[in-house]
N, C-alpha and C positions, 0 to 999 in steps of 0.2 A: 751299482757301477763302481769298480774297482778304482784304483785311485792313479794307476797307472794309464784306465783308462780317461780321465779326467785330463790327467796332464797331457796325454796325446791331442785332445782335443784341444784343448787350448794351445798348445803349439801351432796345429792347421790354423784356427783359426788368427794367431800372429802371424804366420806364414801368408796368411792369404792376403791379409792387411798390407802385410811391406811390397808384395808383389803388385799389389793393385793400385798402389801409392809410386813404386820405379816407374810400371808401364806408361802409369799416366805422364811422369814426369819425361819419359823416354820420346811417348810419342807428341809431343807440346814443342818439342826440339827442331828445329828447323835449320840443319847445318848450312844448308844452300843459301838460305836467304840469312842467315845469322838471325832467327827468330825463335820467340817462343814464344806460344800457342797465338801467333800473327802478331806479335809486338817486336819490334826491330830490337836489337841487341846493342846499338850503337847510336850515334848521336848526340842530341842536349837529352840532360838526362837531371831531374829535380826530384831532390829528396823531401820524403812531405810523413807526415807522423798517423793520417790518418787515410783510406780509400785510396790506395797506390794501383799501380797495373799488376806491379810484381815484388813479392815479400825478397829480401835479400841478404844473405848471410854472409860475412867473411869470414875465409879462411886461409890458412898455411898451405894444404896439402889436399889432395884430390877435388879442385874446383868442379864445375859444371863449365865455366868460363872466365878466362885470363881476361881482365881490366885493366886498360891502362888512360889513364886521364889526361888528356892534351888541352890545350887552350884554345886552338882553333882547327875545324876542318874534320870532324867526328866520322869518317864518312869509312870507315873497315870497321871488322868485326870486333868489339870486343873495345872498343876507343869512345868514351864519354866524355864529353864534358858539361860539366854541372852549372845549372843554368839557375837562375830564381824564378821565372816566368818563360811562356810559351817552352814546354817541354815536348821532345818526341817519345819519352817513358819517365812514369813515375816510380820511382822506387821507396820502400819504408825498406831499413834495417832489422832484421829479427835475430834474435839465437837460437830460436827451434821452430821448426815447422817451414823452413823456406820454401818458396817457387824454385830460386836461384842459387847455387853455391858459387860466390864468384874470388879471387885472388886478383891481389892488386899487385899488379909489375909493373915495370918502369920501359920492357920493351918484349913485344913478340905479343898481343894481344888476341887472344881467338880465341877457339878450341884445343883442348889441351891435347 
């Protein structure tokens, strides 16, 4: 096996990977009901360290979904407020490997 052929193959084989890693995360998306993969995107929402609903990233630039955190009345897409107990989604914070890419603003809260 030539060496040219080797790196082709392992390209497919990362190619297949990222594809099969978007799709999943493509199809989990639930724009109508602001859900993913049937977890509400809105609500009380409790940050906890370990067995969350959904892993969650922040970022600058090309979110999954706009955050904006209010203190009462959670009830549009994309509007948390962060509760210590009885939550509607648990989230843990990560730096690689998210469910969620989310950005925190201060107004316009959804899909980007």
């Amino acid at each position: 096996m030539t060496r040219h052929t080797k790196t082709l193959r392992a390209l497919t084989i990362v190619g297949l990977l990222c594809s099969a890693q978007a799709s999943w995360a493509s199809e989990g998306f639930d724009k109508q009901a602001c859900s993913l993969n049937g977890l509400p995107l809105f609500g009380d929402v409790q940050v906890v360290e370990s067995f969350p609903d959904i892993r969650v990233q922040i970022v600058t630039s090309f979110p999954d979904l706009k955050v904006e955190t209010v203190d009462s009345f959670p009830d549009d897409c994309g509007q948390w407020r962060f509760v210590d107990s009885f939550p509607d989604l648990k989230i843990q914070y990560v730096e690689s490997f998210p469910d969620l890419k989310i950005q925190l603003v201060t107004s316009f809260p959804g899909w980007p």
